[in-house]
N, CA, C and O of each residue as an XYZ file, in Angstrom:
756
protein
N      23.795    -17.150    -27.124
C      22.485    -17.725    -26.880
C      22.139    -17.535    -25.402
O      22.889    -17.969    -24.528
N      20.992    -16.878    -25.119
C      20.501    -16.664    -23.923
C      20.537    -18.330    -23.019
O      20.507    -19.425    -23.580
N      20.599    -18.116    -21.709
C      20.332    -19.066    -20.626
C      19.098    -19.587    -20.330
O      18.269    -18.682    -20.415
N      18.644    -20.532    -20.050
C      17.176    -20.739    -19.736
C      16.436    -20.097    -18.713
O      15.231    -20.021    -18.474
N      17.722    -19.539    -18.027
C      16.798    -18.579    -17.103
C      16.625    -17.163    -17.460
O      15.884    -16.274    -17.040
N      17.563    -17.226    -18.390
C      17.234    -15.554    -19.045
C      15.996    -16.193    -20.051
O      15.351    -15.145    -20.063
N      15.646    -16.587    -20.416
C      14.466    -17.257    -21.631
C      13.305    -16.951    -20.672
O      12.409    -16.119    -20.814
N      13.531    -17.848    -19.619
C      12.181    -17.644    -18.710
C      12.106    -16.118    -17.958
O      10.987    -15.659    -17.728
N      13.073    -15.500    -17.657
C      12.994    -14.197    -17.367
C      11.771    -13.391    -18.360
O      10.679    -12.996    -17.952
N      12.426    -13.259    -20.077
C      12.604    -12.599    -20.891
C      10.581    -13.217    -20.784
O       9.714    -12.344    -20.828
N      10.256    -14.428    -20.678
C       8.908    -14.726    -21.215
C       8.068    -14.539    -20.086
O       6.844    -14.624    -20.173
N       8.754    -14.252    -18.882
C       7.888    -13.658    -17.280
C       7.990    -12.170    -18.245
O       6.881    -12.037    -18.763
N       8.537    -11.487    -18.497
C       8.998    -10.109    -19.125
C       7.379     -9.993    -19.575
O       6.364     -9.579    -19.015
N       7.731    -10.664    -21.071
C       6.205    -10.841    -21.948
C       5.307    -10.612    -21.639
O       4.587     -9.657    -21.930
N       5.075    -11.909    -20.610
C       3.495    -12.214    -20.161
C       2.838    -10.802    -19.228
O       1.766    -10.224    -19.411
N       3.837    -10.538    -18.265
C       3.966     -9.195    -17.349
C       3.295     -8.098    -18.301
O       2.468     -7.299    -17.862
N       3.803     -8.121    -19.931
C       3.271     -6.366    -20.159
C       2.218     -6.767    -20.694
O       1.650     -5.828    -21.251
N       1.544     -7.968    -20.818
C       0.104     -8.422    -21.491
C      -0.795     -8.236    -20.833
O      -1.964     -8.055    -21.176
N      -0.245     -8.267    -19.588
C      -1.394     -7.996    -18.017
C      -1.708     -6.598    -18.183
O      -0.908     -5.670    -18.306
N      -3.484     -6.544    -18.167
C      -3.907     -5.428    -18.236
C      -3.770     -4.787    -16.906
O      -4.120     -5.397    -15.896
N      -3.171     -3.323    -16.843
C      -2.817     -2.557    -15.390
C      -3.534     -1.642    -15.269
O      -3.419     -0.712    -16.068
N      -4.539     -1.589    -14.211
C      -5.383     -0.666    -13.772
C      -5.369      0.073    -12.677
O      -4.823     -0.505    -11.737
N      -5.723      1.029    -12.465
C      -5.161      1.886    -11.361
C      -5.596      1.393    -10.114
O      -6.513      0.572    -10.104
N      -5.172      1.699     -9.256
C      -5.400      0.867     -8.085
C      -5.765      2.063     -7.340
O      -5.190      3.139     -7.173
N      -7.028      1.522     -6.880
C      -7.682      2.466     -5.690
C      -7.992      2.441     -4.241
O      -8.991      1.821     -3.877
N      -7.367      2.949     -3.515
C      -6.520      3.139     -2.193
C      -7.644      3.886     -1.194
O      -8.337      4.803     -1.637
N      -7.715      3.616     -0.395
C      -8.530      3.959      1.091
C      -8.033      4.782      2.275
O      -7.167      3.975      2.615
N      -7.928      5.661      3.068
C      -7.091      5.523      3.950
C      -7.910      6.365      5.043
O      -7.912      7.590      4.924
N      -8.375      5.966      5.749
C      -9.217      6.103      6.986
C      -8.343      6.861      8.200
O      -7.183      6.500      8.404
N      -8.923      7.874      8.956
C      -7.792      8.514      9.791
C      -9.013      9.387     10.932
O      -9.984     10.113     10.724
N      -8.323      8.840     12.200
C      -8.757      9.508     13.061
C      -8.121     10.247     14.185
O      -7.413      9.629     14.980
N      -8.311     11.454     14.302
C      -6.774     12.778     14.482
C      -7.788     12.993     15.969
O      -9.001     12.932     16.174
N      -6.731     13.236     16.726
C      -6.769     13.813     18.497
C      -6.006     15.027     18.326
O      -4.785     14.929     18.447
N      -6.624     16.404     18.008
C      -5.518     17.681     17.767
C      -5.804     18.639     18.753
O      -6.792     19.339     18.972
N      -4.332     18.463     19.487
C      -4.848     20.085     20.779
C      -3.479     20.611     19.698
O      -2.692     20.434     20.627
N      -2.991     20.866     19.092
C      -2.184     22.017     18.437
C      -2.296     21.173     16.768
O      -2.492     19.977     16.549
N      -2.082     22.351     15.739
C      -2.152     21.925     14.097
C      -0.972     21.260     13.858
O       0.033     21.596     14.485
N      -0.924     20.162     12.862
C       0.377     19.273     12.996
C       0.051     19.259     11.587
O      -0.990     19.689     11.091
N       1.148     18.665     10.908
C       0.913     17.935      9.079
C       0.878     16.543      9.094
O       1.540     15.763      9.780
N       0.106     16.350      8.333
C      -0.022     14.960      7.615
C      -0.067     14.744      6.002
O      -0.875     15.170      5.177
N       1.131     13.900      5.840
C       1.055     13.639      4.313
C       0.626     12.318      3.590
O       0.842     11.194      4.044
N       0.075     12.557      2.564
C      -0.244     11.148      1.552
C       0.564     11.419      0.587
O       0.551     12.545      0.089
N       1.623     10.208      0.033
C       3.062     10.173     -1.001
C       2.364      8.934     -1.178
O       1.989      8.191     -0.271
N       2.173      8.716     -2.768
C       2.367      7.430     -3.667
C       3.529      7.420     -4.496
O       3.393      8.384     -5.249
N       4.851      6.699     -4.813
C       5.685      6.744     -5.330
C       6.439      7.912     -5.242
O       7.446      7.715     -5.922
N       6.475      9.189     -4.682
C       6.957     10.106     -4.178
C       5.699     11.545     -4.084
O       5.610     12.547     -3.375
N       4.807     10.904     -5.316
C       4.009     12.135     -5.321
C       2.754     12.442     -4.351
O       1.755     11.725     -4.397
N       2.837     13.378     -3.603
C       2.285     13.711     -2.827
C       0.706     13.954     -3.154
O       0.321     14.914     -3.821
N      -0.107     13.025     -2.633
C      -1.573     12.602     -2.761
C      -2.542     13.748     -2.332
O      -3.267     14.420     -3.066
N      -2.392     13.820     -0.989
C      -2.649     14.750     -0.236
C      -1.765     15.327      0.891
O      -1.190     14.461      1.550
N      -1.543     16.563      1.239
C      -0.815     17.478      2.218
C      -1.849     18.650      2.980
O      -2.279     19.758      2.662
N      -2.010     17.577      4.379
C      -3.115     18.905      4.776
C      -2.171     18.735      6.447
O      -1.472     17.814      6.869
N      -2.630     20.310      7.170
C      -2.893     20.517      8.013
C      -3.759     20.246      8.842
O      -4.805     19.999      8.242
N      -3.886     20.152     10.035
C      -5.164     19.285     10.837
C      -5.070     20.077     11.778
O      -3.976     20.233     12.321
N      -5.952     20.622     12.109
C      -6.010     21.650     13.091
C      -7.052     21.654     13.684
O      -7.311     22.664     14.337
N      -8.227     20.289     13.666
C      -8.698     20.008     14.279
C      -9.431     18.654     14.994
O      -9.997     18.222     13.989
N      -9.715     17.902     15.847
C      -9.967     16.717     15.693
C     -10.927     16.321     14.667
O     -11.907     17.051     14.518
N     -10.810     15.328     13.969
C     -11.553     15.022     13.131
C     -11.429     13.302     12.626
O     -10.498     12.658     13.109
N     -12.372     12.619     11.671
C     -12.699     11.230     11.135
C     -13.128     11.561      9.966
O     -14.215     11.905      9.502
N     -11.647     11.330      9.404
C     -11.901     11.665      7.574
C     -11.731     10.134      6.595
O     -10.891      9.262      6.821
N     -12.391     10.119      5.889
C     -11.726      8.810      4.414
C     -11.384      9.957      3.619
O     -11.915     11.051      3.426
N     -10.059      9.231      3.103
C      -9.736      9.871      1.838
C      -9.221      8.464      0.866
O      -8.414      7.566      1.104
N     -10.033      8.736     -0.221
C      -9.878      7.414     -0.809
C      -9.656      8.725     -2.572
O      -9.977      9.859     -2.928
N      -8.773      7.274     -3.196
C      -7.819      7.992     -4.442
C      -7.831      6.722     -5.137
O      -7.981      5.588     -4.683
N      -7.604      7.214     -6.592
C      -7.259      5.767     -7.901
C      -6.142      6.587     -8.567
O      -6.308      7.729     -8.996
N      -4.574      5.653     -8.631
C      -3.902      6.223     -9.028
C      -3.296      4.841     -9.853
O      -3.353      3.612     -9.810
N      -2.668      5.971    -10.645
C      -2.042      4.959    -12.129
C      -0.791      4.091    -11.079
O      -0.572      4.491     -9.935
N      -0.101      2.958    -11.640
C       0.822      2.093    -10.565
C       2.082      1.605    -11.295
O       2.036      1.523    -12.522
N       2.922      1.357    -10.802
C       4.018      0.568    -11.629
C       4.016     -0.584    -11.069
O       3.395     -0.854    -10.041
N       4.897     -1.545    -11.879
C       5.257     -2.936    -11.155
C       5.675     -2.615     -9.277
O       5.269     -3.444     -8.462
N       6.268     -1.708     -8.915
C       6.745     -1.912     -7.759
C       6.119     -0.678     -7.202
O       6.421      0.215     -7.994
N       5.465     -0.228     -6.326
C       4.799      1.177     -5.536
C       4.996      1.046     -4.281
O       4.944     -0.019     -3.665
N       5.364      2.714     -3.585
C       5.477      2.915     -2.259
C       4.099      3.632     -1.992
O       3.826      4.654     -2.621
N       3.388      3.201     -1.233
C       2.236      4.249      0.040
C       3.445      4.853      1.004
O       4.401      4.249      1.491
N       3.061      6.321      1.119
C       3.528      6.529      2.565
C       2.710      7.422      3.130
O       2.037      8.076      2.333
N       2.585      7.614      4.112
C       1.938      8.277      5.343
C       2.897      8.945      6.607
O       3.372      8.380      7.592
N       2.963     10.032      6.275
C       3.497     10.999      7.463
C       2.857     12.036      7.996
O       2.038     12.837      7.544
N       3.342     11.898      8.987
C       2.783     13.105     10.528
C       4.215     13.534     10.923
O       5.071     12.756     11.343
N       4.404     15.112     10.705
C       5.782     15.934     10.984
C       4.973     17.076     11.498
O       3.883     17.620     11.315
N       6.086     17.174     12.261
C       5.898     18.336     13.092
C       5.063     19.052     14.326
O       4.534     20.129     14.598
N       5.356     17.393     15.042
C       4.838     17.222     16.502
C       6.359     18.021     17.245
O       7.527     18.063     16.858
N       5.703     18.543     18.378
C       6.743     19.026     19.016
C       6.401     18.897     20.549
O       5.513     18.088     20.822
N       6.938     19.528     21.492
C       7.049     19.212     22.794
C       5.356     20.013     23.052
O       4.705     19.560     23.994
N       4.807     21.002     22.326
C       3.954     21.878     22.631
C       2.477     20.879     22.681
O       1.533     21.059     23.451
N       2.602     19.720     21.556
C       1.562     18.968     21.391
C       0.955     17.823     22.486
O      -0.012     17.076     22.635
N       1.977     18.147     23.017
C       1.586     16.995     24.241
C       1.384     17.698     25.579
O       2.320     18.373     26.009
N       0.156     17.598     26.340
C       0.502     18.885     27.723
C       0.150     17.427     29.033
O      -0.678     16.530     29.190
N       1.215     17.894     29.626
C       1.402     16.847     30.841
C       1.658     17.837     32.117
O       2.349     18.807     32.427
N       0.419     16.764     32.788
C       0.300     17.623     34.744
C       1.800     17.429     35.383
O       2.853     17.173     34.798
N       1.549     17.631     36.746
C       2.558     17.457     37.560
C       2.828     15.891     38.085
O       3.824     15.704     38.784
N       2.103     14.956     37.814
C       2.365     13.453     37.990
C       2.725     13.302     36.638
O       3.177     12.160     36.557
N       2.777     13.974     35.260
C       3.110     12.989     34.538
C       2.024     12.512     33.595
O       2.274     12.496     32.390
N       0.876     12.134     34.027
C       0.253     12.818     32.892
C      -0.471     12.926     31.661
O      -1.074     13.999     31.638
N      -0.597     12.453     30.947
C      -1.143     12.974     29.829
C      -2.246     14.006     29.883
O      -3.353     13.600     30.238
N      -2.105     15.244     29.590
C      -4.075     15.963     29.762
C      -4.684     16.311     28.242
O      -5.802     16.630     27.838
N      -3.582     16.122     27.699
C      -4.225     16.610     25.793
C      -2.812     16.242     25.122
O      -1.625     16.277     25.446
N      -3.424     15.949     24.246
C      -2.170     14.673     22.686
C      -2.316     15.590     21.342
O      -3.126     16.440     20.973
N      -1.659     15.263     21.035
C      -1.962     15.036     19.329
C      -1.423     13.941     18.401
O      -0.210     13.822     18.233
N      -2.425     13.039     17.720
C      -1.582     12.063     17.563
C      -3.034     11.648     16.733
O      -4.166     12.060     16.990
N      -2.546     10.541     15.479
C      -3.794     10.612     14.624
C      -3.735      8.941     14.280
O      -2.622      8.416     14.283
N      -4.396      8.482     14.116
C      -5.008      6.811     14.342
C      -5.785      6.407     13.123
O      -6.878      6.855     12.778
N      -4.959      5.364     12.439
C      -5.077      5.156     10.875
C      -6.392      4.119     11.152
O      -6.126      3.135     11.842
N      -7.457      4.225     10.786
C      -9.019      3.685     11.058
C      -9.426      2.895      9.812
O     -10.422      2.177      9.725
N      -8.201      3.209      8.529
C      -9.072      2.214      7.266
C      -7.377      2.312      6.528
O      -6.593      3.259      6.582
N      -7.244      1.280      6.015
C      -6.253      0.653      5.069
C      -6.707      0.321      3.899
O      -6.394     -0.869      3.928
N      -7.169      0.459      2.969
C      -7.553     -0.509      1.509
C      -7.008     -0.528      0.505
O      -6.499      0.489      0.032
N      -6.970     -1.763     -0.117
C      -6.185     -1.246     -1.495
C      -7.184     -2.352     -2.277
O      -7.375     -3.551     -2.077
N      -7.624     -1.593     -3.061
C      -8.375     -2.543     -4.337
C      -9.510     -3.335     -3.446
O      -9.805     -4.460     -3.849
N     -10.131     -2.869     -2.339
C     -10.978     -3.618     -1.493
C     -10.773     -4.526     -0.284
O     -11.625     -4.980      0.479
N      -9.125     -4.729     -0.283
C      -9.130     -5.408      0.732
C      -8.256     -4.735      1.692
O      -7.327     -3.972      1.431
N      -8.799     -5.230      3.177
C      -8.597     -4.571      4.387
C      -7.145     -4.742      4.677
O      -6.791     -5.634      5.448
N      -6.376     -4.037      4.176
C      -4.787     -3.948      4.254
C      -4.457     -3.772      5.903
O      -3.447     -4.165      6.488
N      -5.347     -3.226      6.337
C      -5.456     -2.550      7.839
C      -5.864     -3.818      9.060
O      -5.536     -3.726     10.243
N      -6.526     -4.811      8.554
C      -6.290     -5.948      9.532
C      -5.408     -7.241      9.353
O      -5.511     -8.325      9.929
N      -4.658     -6.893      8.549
C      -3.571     -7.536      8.032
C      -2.274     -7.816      8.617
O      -1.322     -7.871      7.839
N      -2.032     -8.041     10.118
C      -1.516     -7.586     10.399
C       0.587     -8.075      9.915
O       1.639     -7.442      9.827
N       0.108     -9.627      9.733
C       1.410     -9.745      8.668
C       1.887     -9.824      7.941
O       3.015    -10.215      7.642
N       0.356     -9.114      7.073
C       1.456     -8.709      5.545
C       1.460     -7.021      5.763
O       1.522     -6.449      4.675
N       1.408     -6.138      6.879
C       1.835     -5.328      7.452
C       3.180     -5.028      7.471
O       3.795     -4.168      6.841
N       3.715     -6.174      8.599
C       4.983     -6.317      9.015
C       6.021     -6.940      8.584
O       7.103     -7.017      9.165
N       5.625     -7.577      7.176
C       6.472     -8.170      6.116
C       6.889     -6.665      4.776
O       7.933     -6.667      4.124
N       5.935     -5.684      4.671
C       5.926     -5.647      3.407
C       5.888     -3.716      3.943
O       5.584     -2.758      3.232
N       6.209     -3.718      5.039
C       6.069     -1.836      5.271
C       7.645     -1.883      6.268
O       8.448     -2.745      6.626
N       7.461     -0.373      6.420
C       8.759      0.184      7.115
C       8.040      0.927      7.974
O       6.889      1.189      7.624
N       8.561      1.483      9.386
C       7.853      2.780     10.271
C       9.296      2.997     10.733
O      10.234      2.410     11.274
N       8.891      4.333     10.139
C      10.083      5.225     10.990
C      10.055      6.145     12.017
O       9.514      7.179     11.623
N      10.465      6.215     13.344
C      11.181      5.403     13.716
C      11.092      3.941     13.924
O      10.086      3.232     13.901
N      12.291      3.628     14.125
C      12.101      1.857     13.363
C      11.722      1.372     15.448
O      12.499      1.277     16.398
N      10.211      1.193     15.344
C       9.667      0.585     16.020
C       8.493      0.030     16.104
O       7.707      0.748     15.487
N       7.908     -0.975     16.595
C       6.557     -1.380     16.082
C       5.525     -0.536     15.857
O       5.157      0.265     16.716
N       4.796     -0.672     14.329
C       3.608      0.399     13.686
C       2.263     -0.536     15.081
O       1.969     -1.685     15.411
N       1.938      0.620     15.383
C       0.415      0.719     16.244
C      -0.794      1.038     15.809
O      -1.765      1.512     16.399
N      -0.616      0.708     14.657
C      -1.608      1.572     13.654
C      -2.448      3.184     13.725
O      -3.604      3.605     13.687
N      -1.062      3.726     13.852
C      -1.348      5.410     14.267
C      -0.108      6.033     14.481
O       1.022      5.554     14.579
N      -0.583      7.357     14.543
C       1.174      7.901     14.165
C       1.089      8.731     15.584
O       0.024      9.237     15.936
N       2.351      8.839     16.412
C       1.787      9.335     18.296
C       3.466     10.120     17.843
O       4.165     10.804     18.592
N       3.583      9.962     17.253
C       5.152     11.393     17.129
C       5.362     11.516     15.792
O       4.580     10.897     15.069
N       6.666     12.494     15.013
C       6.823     12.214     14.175
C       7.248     10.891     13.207
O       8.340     10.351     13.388
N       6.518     10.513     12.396
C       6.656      9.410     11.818
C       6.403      8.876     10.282
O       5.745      9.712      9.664
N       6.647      8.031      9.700
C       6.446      7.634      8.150
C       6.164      6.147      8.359
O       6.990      5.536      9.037
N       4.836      5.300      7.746
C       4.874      4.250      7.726
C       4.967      4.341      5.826
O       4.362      5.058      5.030
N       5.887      3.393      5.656
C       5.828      3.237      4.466
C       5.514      1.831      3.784
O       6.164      0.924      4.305
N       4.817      1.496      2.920
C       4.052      0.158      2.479
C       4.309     -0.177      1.261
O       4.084      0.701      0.427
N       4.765     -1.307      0.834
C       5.462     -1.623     -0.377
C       4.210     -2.164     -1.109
O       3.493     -2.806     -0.341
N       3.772     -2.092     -2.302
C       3.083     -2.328     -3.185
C       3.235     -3.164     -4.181
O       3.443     -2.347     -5.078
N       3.287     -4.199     -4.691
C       3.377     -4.831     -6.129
C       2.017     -4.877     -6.811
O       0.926     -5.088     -6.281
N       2.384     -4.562     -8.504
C       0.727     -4.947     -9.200
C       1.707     -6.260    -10.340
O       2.869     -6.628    -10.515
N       0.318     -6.561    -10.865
C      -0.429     -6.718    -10.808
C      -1.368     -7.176     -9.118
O      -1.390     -8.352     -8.755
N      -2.147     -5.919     -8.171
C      -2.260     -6.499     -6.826
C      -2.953     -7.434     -6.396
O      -2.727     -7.893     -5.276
N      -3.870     -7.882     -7.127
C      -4.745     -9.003     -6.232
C      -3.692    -10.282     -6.659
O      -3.288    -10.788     -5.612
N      -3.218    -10.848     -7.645
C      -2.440    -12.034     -7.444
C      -0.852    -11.808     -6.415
O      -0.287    -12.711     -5.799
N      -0.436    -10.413     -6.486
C       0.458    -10.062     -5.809
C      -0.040    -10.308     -4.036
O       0.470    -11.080     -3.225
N      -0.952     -9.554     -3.879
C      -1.256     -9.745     -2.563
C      -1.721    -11.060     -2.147
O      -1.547    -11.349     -0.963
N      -2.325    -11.971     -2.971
C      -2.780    -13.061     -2.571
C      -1.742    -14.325     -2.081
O      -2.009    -15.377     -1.499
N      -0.476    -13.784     -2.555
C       0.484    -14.431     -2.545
C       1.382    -14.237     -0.926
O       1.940    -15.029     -0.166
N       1.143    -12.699     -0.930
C       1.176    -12.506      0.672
C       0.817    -12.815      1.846
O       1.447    -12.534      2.866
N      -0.167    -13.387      1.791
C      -1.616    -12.915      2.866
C      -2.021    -14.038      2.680
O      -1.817    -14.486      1.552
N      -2.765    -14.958      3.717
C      -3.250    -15.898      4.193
C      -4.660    -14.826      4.074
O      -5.198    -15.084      2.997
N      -5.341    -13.849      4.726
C      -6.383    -13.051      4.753
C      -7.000    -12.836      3.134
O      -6.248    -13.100      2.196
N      -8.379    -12.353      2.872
C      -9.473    -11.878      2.189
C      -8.788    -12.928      0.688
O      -9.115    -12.675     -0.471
N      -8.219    -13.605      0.918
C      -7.993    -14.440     -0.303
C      -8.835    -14.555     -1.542
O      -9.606    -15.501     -1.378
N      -8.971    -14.110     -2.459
C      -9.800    -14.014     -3.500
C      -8.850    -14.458     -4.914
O      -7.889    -13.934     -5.478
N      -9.802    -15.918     -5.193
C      -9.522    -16.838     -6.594
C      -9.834    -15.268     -7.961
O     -10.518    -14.251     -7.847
N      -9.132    -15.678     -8.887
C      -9.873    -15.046     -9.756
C      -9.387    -16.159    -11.393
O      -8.303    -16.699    -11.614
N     -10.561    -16.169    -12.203
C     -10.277    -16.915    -13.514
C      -9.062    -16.508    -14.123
O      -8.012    -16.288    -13.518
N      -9.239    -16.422    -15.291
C      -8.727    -15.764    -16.950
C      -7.970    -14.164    -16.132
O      -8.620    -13.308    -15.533
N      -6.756    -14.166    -16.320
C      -6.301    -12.800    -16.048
C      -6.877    -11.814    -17.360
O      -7.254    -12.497    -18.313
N      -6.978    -10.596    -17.519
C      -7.414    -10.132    -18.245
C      -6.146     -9.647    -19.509
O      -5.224     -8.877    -19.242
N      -6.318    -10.164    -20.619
C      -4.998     -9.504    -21.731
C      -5.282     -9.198    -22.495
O      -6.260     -9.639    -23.098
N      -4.239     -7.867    -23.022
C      -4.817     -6.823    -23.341
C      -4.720     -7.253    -25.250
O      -3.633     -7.407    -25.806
N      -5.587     -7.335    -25.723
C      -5.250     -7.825    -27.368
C      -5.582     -9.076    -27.765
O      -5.960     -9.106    -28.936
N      -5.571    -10.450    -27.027
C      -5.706    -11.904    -26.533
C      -7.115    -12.249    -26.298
O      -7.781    -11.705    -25.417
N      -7.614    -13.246    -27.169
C      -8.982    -13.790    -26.831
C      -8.337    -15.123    -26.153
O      -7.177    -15.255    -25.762
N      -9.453    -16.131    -26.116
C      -8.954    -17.103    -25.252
C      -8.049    -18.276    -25.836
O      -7.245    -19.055    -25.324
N      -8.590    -18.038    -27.298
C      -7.547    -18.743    -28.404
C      -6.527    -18.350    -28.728
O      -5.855    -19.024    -29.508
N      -6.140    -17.333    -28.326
C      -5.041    -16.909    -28.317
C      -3.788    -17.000    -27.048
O      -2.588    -17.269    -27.099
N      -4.373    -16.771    -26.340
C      -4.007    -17.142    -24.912
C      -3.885    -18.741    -25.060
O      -2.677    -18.978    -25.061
N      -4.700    -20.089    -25.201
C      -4.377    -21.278    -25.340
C      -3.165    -21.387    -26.208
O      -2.161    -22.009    -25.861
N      -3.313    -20.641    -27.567
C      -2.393    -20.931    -27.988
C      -0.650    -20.470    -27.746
O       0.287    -21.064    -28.280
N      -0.549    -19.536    -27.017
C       0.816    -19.277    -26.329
C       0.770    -19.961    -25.333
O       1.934    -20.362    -25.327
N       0.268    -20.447    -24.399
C       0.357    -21.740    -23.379
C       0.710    -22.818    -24.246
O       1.754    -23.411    -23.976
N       0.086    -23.166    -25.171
C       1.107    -24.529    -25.909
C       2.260    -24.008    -26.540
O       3.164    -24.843    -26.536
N       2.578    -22.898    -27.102
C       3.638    -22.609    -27.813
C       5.162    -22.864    -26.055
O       6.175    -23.563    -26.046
N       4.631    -22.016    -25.009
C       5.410    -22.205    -23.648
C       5.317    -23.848    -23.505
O       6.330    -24.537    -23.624
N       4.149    -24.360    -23.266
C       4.622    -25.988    -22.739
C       5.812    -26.696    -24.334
O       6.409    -27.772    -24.347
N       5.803    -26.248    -24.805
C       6.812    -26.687    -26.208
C       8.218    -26.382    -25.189
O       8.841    -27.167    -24.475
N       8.420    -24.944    -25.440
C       9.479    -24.330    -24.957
C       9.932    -25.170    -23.546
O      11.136    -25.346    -23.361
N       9.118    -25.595    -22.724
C       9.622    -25.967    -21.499
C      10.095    -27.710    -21.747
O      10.697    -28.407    -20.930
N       9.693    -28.053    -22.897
C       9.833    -29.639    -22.873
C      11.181    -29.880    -23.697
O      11.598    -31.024    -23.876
């Protein structure tokens, strides 16, 4: 006989695949300083979103709706900065960069990008030093995802807090739904 916490596992399990999952549509705002062509990549769960070259300064959105699992990685990389990308005088210096400056964050509408601690709770930057919101060498910020996201994120974030009613289920009118809420308050008593 299962444990009560495997019971409640098994009925978090349930309720989880009743939740209707919709693709989640992602923002990502970028503003590039290019004196030499560098790469930049977009990876959702490994698959590569977009892979472009930048070879010139520019202020692009690239916004995407992609299918999600319970758990998703964003990542964002800039490879293949080298000593050539940076040109420095005889004091030292800076006279031309390359280095590209993340200008929009979104996921499902909300500003992931002024966020700044569910940023630093819920991403990685490699190298492991504080994200500046921009990539100034080679680098990967990577951003952990949970869906269902708006109750996931709301749970994060003190910021863009948004109530929502009736979760949406997939098969379930509202009598139906009442009635597995009493069948659970049984189970719990």
């Amino acid at each position: 006989m299962p444990s009560a916490i495997e019971t409640l596992n098994n009925i978090d399990d349930f309720l989880d695949s009743l939740v209707e999952v919709k693709p989640l549509t992602i923002k990502v705002g970028l503003s590039a300083t290019i004196s030499k062509p560098i790469g930049f990549t977009i990876k959702f769960n490994g698959q590569v979103i977009i892979q472009q070259t930048l070879s010139a300064s520019l202020d692009t959105l690239h916004t995407f709706s992609i299918e999600s699992a319970k758990e998703n990685t964003l990542e964002l990389t800039l490879e293949g900065k080298g000593d050539k990308h940076t040109v420095v005088n005889d004091q030292g210096e800076i006279l031309s960069d390359t280095f590209v400056e993340l200008t929009c964050l979104e996921i499902d509408k909300f500003n992931i990008l002024a966020d700044d601690d569910f940023i630093k709770n819920n991403s990685t930057y490699i190298p492991n030093q504080p994200f500046y919101k921009g990539f100034w060498y080679n680098s990967t910020f990577s951003l952990d995802i949970k869906t269902p996201f708006v109750d996931w994120y709301n749970q994060q974030t003190t910021l863009n807090i948004e109530t929502t009613g009736d979760q949406k289920i997939q098969g379930l009118g509202r009598d139906k739904m009442d009635n597995l809420l009493t069948i659970l308050d049984r189970i719990e008593k």
